[in-house]
PDB file of N, CA, C, O and CB in Angstrom:
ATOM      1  N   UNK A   1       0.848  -1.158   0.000  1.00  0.00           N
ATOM      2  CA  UNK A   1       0.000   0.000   0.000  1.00  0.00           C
ATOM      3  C   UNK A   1       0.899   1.228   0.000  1.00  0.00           C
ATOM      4  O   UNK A   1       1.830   1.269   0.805  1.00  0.00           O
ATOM      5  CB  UNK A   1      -0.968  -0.006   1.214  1.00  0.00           C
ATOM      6  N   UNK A   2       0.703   2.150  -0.779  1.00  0.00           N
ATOM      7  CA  UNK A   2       1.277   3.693  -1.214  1.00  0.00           C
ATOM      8  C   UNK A   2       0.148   4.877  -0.841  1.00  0.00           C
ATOM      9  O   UNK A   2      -0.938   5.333  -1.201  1.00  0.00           O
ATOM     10  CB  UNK A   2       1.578   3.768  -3.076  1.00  0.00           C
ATOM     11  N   UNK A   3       0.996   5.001  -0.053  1.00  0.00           N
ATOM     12  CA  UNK A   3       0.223   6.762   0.320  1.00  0.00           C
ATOM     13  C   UNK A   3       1.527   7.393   0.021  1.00  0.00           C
ATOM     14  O   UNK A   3       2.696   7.019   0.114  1.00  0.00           O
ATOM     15  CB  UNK A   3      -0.477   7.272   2.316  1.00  0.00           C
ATOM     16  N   UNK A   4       0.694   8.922  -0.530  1.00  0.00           N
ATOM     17  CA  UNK A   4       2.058  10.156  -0.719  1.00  0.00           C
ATOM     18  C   UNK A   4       1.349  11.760   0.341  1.00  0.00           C
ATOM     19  O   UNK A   4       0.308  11.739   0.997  1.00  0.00           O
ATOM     20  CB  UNK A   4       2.277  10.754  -3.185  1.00  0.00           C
ATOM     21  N   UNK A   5       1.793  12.323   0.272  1.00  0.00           N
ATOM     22  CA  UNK A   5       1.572  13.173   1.017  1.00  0.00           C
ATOM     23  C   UNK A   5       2.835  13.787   2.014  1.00  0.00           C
ATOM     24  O   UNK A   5       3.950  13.288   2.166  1.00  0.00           O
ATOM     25  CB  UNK A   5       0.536  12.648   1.605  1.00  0.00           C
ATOM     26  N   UNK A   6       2.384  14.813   2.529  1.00  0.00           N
ATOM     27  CA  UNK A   6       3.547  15.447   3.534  1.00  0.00           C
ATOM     28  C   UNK A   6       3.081  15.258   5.186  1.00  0.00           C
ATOM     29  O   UNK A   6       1.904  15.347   5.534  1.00  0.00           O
ATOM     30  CB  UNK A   6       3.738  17.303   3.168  1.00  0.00           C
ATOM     31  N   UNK A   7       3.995  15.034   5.953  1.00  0.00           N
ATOM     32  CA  UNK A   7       3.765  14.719   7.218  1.00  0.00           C
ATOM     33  C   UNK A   7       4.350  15.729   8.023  1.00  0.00           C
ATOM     34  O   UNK A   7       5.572  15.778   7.880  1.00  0.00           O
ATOM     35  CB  UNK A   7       4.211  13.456   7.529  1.00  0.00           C
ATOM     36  N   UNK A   8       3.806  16.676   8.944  1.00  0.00           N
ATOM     37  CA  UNK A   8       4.111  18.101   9.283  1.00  0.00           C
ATOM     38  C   UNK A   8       3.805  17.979  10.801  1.00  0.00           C
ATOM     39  O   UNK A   8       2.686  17.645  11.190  1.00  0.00           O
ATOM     40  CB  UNK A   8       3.165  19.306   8.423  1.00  0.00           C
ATOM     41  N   UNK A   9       4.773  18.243  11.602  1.00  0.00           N
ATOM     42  CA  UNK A   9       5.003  17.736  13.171  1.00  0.00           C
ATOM     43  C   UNK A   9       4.587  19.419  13.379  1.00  0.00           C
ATOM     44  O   UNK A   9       4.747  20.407  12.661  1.00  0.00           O
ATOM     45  CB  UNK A   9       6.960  16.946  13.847  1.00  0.00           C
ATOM     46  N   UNK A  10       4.118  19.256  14.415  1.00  0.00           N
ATOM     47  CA  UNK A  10       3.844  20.520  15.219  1.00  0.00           C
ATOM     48  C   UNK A  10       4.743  20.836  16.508  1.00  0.00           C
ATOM     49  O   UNK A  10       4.766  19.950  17.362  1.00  0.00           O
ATOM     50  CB  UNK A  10       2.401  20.440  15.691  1.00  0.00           C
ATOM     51  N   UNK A  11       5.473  21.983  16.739  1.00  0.00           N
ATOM     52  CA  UNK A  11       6.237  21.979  17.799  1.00  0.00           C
ATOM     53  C   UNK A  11       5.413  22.826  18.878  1.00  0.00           C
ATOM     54  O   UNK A  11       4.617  23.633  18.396  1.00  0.00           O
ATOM     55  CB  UNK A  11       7.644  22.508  17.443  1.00  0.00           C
ATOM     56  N   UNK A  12       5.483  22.764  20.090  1.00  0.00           N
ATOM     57  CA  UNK A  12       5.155  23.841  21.233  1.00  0.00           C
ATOM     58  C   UNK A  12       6.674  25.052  20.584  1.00  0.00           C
ATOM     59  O   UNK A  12       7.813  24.938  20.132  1.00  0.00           O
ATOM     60  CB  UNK A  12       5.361  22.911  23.417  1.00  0.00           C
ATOM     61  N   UNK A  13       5.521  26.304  21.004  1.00  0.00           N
ATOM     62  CA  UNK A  13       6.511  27.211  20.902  1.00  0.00           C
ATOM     63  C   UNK A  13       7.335  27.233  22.347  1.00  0.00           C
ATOM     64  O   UNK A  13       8.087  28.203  22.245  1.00  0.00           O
ATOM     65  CB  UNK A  13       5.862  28.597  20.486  1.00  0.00           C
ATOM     66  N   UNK A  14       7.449  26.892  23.062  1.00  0.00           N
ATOM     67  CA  UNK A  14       8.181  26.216  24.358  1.00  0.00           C
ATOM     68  C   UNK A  14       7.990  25.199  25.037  1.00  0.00           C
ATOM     69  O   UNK A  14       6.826  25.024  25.399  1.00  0.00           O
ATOM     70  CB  UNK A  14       8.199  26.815  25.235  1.00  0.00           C
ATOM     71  N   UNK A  15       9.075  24.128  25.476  1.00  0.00           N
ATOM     72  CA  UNK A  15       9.154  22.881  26.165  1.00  0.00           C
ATOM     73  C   UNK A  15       8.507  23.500  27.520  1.00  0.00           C
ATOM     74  O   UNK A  15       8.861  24.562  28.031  1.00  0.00           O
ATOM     75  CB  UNK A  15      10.781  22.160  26.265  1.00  0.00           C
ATOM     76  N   UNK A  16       7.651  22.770  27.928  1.00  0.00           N
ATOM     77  CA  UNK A  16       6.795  22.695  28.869  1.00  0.00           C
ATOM     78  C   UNK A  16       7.887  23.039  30.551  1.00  0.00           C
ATOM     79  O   UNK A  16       7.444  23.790  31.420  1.00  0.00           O
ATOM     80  CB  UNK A  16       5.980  21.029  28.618  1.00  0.00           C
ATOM     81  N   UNK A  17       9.140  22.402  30.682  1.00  0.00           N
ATOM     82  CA  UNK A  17       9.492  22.105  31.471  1.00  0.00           C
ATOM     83  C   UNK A  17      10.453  24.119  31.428  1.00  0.00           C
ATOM     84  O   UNK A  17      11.056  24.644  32.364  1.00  0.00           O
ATOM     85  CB  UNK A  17      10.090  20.397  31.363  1.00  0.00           C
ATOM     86  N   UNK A  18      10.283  24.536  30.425  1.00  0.00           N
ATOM     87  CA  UNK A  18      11.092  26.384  30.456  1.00  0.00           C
ATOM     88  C   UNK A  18      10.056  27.065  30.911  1.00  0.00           C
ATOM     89  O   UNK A  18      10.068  27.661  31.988  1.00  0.00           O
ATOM     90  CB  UNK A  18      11.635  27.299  28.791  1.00  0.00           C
ATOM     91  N   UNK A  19       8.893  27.017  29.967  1.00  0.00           N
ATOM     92  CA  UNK A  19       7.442  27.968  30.378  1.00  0.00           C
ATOM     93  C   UNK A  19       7.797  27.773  31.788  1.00  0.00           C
ATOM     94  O   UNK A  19       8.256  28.864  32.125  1.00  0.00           O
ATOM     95  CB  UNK A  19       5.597  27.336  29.880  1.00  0.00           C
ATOM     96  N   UNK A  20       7.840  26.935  32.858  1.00  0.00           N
ATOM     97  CA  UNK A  20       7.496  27.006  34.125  1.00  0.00           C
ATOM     98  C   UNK A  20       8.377  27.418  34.781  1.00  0.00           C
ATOM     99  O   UNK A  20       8.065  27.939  35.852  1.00  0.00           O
ATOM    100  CB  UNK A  20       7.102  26.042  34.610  1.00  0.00           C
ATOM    101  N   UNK A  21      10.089  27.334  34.325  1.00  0.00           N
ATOM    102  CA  UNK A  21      10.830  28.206  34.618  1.00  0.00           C
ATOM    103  C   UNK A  21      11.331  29.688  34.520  1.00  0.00           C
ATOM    104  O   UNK A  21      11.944  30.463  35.254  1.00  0.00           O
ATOM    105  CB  UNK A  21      11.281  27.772  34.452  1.00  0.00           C
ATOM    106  N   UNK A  22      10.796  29.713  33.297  1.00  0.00           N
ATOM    107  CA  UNK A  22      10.851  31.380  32.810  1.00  0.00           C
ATOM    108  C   UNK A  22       9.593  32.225  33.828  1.00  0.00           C
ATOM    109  O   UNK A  22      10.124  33.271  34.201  1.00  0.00           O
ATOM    110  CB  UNK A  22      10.332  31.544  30.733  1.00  0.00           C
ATOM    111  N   UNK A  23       8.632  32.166  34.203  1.00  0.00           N
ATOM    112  CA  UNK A  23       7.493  31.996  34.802  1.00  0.00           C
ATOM    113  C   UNK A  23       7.833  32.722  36.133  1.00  0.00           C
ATOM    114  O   UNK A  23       7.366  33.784  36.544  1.00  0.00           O
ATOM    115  CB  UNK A  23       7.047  30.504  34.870  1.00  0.00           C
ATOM    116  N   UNK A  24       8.783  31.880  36.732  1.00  0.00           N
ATOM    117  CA  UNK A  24       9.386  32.342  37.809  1.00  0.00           C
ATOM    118  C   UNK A  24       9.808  33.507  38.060  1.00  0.00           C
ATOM    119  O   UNK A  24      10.496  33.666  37.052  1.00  0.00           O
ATOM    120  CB  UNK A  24      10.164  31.797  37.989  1.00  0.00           C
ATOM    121  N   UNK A  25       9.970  34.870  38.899  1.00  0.00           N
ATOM    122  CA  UNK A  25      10.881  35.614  39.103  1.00  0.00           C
ATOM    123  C   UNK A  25      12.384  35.562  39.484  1.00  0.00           C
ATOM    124  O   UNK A  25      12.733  34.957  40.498  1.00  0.00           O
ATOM    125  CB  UNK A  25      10.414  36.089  39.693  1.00  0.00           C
ATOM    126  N   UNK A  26      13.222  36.154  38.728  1.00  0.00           N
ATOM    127  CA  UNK A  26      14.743  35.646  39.411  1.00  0.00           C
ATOM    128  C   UNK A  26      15.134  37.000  40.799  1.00  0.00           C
ATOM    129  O   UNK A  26      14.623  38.107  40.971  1.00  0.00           O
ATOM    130  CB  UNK A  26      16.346  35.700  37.733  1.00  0.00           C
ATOM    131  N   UNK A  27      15.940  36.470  41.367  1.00  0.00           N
ATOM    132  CA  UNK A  27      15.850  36.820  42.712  1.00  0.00           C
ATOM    133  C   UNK A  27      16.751  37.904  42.490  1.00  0.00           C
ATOM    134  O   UNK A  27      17.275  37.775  41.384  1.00  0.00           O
ATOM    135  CB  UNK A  27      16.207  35.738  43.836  1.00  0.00           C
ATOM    136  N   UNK A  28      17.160  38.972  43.128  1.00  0.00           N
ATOM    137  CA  UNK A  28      17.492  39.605  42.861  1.00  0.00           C
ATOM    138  C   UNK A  28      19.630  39.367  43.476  1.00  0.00           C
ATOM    139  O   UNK A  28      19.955  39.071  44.626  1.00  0.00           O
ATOM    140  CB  UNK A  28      16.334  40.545  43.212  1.00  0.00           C
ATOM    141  N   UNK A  29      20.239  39.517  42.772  1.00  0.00           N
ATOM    142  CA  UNK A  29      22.046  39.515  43.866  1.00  0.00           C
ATOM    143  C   UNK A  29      22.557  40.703  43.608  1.00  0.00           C
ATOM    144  O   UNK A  29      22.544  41.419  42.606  1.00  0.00           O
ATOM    145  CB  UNK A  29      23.554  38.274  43.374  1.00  0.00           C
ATOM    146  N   UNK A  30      23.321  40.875  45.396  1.00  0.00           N
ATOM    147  CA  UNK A  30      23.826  41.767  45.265  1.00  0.00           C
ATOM    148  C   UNK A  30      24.840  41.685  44.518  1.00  0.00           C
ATOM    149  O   UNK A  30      25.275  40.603  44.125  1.00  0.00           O
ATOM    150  CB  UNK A  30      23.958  42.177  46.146  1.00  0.00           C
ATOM    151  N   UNK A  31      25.625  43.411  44.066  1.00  0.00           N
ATOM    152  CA  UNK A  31      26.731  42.859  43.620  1.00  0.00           C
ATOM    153  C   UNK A  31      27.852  44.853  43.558  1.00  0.00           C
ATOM    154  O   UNK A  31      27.537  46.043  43.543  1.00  0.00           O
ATOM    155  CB  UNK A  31      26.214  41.719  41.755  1.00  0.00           C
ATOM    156  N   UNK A  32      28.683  44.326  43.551  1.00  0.00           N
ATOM    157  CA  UNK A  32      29.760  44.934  44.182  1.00  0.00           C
ATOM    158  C   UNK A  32      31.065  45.316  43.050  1.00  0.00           C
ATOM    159  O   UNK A  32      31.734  44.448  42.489  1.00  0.00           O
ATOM    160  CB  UNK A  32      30.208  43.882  45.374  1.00  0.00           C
ATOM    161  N   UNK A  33      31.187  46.293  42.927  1.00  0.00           N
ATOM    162  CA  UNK A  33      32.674  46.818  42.004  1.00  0.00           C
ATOM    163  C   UNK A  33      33.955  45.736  42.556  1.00  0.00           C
ATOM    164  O   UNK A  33      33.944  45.461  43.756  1.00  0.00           O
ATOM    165  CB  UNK A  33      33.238  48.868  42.512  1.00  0.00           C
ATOM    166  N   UNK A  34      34.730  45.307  41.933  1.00  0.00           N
ATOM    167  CA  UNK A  34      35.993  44.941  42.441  1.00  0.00           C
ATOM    168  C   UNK A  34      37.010  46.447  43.308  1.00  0.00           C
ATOM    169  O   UNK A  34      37.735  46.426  44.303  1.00  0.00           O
ATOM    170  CB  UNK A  34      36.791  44.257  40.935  1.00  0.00           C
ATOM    171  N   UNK A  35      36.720  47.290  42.623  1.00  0.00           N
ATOM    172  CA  UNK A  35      37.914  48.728  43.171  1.00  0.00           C
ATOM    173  C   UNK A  35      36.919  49.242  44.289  1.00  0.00           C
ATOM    174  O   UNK A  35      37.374  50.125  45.016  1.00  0.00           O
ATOM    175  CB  UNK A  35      38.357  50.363  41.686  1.00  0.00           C
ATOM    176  N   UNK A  36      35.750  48.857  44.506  1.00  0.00           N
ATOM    177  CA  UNK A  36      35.517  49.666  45.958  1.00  0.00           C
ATOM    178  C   UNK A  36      35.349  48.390  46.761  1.00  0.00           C
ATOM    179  O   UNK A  36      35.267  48.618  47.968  1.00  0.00           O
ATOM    180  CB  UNK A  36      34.017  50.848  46.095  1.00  0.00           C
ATOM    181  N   UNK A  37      35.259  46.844  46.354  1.00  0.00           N
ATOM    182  CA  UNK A  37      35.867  46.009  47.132  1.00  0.00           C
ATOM    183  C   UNK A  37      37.240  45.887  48.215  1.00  0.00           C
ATOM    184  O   UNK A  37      37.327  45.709  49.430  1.00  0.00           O
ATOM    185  CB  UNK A  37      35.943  45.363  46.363  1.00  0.00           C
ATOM    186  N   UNK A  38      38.403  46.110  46.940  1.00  0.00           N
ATOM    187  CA  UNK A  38      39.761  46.420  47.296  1.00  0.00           C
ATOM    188  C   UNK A  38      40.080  47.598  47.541  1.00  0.00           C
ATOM    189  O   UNK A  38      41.292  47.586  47.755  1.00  0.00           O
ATOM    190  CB  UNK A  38      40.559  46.087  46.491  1.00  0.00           C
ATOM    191  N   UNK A  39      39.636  48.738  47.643  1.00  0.00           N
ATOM    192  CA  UNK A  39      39.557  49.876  47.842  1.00  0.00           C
ATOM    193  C   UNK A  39      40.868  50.458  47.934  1.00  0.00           C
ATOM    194  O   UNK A  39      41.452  50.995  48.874  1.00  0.00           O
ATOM    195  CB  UNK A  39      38.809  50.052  48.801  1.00  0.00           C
ATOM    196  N   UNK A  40      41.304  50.155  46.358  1.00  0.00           N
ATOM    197  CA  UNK A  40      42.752  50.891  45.939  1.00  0.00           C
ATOM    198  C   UNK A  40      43.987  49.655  46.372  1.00  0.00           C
ATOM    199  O   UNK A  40      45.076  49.589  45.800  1.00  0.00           O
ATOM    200  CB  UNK A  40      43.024  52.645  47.041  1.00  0.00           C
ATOM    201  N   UNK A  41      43.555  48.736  47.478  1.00  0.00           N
ATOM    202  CA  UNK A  41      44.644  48.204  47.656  1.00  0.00           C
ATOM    203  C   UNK A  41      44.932  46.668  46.567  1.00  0.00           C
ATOM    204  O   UNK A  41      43.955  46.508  45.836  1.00  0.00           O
ATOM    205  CB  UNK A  41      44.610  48.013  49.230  1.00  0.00           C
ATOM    206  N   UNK A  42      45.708  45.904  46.414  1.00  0.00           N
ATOM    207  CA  UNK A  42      45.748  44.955  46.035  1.00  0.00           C
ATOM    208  C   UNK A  42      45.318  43.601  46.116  1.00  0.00           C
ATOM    209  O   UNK A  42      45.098  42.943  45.099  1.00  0.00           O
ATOM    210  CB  UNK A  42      46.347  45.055  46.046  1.00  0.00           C
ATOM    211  N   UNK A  43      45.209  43.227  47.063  1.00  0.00           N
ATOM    212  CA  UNK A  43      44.890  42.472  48.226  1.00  0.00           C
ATOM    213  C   UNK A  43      43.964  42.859  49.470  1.00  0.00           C
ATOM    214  O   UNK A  43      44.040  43.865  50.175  1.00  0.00           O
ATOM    215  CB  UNK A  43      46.018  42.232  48.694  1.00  0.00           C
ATOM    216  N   UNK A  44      42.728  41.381  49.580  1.00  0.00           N
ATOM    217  CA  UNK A  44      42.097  41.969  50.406  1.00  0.00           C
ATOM    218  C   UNK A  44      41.614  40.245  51.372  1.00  0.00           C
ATOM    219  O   UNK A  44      41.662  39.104  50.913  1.00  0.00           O
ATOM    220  CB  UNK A  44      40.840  43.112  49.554  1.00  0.00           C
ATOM    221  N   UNK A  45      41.279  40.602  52.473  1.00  0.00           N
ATOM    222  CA  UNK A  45      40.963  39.429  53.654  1.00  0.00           C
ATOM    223  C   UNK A  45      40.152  39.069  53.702  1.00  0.00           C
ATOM    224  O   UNK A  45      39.467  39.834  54.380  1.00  0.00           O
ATOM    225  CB  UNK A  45      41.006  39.508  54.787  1.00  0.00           C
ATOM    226  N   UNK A  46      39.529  38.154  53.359  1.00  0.00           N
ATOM    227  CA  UNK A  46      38.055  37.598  53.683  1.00  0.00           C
ATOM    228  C   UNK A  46      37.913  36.847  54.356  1.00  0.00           C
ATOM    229  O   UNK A  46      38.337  35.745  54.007  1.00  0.00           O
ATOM    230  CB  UNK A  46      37.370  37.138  52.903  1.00  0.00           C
ATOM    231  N   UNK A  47      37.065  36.986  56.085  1.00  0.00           N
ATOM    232  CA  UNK A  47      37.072  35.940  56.751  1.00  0.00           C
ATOM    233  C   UNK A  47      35.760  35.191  56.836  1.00  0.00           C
ATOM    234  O   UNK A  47      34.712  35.744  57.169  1.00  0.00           O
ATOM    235  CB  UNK A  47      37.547  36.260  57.887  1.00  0.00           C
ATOM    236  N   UNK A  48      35.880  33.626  56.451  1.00  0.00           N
ATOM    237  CA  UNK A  48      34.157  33.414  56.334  1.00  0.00           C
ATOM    238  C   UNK A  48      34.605  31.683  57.395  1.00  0.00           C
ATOM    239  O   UNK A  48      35.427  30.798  57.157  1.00  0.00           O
ATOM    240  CB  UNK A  48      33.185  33.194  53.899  1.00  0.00           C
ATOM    241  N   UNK A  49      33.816  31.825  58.298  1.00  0.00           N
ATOM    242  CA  UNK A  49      33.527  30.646  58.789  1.00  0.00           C
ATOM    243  C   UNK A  49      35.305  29.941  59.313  1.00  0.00           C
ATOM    244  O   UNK A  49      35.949  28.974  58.907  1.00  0.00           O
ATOM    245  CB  UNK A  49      32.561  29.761  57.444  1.00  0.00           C
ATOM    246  N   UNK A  50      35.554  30.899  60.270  1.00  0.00           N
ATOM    247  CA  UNK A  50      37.149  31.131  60.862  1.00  0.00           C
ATOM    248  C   UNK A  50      38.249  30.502  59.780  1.00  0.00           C
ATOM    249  O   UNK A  50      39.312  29.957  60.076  1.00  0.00           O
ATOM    250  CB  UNK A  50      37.389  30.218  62.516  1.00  0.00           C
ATOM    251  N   UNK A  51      37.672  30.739  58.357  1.00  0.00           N
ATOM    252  CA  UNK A  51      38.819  30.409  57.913  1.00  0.00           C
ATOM    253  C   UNK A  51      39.311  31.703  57.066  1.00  0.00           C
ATOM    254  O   UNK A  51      38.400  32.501  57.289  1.00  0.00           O
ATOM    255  CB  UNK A  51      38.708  29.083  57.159  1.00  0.00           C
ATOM    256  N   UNK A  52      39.941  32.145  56.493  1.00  0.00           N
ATOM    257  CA  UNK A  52      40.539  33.157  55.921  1.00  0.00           C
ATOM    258  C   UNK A  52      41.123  32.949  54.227  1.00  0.00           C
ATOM    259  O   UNK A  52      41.878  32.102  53.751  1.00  0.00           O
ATOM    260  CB  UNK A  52      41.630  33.448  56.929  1.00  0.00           C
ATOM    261  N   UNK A  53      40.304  34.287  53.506  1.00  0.00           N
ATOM    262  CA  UNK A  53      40.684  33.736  52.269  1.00  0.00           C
ATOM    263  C   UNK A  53      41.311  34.812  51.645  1.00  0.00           C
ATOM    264  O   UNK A  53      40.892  35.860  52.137  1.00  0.00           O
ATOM    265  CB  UNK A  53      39.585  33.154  51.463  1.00  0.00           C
ATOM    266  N   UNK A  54      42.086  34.987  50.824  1.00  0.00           N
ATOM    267  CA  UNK A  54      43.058  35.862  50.170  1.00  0.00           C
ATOM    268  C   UNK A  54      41.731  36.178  48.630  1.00  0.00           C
ATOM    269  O   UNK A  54      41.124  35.173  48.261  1.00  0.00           O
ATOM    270  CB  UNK A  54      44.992  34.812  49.777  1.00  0.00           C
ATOM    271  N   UNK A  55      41.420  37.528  47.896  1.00  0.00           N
ATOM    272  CA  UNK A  55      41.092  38.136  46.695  1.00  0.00           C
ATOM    273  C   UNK A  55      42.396  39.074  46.773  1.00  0.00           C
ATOM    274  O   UNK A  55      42.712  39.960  47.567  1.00  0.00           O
ATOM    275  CB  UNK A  55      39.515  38.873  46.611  1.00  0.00           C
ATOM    276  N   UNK A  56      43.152  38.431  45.426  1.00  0.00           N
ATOM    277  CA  UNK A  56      44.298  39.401  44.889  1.00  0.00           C
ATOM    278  C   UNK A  56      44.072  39.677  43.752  1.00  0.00           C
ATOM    279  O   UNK A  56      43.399  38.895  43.080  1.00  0.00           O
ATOM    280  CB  UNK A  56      45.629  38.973  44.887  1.00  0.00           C
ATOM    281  N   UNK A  57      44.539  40.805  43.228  1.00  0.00           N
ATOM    282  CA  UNK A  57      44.552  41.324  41.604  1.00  0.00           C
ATOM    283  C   UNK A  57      45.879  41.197  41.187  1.00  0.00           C
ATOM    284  O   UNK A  57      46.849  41.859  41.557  1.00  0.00           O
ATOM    285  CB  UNK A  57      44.087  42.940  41.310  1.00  0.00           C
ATOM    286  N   UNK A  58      45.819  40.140  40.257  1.00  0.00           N
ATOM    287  CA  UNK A  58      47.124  39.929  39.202  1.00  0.00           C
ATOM    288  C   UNK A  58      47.297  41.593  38.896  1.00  0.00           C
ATOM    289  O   UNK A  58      46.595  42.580  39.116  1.00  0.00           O
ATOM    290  CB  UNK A  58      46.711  38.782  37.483  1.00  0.00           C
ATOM    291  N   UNK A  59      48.681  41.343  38.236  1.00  0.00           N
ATOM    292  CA  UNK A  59      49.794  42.038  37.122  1.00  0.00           C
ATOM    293  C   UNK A  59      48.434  42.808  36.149  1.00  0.00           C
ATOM    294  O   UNK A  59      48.069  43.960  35.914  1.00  0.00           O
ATOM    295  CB  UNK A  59      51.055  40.502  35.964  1.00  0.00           C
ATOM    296  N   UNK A  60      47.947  41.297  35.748  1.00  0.00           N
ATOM    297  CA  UNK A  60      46.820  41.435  34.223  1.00  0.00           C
ATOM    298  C   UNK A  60      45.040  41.167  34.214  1.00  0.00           C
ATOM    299  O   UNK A  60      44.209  40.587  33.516  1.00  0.00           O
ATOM    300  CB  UNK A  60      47.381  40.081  33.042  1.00  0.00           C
ATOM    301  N   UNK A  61      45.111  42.330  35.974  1.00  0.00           N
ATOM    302  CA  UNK A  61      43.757  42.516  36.139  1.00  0.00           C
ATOM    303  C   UNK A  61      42.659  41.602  36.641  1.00  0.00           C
ATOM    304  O   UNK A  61      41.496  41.884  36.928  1.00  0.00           O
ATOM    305  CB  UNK A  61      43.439  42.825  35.120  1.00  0.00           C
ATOM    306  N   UNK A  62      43.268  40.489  36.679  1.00  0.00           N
ATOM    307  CA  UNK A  62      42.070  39.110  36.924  1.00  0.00           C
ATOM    308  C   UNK A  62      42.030  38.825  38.482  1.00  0.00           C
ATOM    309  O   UNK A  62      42.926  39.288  39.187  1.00  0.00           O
ATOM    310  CB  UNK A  62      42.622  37.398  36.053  1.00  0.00           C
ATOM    311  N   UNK A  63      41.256  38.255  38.898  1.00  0.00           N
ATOM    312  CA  UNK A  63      40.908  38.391  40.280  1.00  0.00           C
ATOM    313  C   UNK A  63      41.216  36.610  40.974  1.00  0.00           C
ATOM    314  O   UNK A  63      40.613  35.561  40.745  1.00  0.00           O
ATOM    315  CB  UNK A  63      39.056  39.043  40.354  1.00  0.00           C
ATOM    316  N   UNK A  64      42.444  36.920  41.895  1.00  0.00           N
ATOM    317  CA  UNK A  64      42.649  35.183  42.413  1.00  0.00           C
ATOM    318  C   UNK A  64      41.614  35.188  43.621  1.00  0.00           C
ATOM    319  O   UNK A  64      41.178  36.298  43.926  1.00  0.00           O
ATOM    320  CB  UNK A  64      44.549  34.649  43.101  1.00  0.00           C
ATOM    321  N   UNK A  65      41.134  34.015  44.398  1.00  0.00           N
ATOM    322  CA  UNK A  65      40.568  34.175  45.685  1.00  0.00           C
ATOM    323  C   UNK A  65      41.309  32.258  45.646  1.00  0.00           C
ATOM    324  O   UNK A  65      41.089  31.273  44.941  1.00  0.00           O
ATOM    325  CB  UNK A  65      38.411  34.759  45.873  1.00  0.00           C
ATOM    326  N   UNK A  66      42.284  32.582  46.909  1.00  0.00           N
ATOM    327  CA  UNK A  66      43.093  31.410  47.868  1.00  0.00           C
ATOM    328  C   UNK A  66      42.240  31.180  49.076  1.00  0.00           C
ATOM    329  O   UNK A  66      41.213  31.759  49.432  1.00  0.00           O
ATOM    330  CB  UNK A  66      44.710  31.916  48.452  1.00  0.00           C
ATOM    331  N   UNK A  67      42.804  30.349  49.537  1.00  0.00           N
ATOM    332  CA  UNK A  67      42.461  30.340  50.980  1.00  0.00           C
ATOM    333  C   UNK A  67      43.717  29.891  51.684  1.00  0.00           C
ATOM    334  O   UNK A  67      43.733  29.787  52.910  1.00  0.00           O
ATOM    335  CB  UNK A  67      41.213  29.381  51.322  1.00  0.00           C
TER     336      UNK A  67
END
């Protein structure tokens, strides 16, 4: 048996599982300059949970955080 014809899939204009994420509000974060972080200096101390962590600024601007 021969049938001809075109077979034409229908898509959702969005996967069910985004609609419900997009949907959502995103929360808002704070957020902070690096130069009024370090405030001119190079190096700065972060103490979180008695341990101590180093944010330094390379030579070439990029930001390390050690502990």
């Amino acid at each position: 048996m021969s049938t001809t014809g075109t077979l034409t899939l229908s898509r959702p204009s969005q996967p069910p599982m985004l609609a419900s994420i997009e949907a959502a509000p995103a929360a808002a974060v704070r957020r902070i300059s690096s130069q009024r972080l370090l405030a001119g200096e190079r190096e700065l101390v972060i103490q979180h949970l008695g341990s101590e962590y180093h944010l330094r600024l390379t030579r070439n601007g990029k930001l390390i955080l050690t502990k």
